[in-house]
N, C-alpha and C positions, 0 to 999 in steps of 0.2 A: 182077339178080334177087335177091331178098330171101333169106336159109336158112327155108327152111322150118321145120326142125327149131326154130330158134332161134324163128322168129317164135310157135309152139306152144306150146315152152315157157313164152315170156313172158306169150302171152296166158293160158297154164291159172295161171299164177303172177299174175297182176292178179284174175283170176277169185275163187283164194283170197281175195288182200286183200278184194275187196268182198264176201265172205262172209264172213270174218273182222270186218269193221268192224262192219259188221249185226249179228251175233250179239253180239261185245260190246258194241256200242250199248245190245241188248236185253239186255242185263248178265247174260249168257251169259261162264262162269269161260273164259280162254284156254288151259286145261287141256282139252285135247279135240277142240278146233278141228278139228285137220289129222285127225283120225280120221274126226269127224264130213263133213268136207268130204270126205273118200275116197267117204263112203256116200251120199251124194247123187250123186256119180258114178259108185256101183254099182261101185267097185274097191276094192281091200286098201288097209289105210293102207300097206304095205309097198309094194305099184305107185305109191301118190302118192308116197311119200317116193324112189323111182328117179326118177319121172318130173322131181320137183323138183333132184336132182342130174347125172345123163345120159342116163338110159332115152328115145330119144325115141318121139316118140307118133306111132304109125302111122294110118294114114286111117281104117279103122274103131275104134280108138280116142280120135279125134280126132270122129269126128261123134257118136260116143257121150257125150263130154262136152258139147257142144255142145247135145246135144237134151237132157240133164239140166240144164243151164242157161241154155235159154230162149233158145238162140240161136242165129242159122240157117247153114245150111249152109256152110261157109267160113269161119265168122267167125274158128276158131282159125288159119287158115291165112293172115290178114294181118298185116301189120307194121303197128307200131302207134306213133305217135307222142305220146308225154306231155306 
């Protein structure tokens, strides 16, 4: 069985990159990013920035990111192979 925690994190950290590539693509300054990506998930940049080093994400804050970006129910909850 997969960690959960781990598989969470990773997936909220892939989430970033493809919001991060987007917005710079759309040549969006990389100055801001991770603040701006906090607010689209409706939390502090100070919650993303735990959440990115050990804080892990509990189930209602794991479906809360989820439904802020477009995606259904469990998705942060699988392991994910690149």
């Amino acid at each position: 069985m997969p960690n959960i925690t781990v598989a969470r994190r990773q997936n909220a950290l892939a989430l970033f990159q493809d919001y991060a590539e987007k917005a710079l693509a759309k040549g969006a300054s990389p100055k801001g990013l991770e603040q701006a990506f906090a607010a689209t998930l409706q939390i502090s940049p100070s919650m993303w920035s735990q959440i990115k080093s050990s804080r892990p994400i509990g189930d209602k804050l794991a479906r809360q990111i989820e439904q802020h970006q477009g995606k259904p129910v469990g998705w942060l909850d699988e392991a994910r192979v690149d």
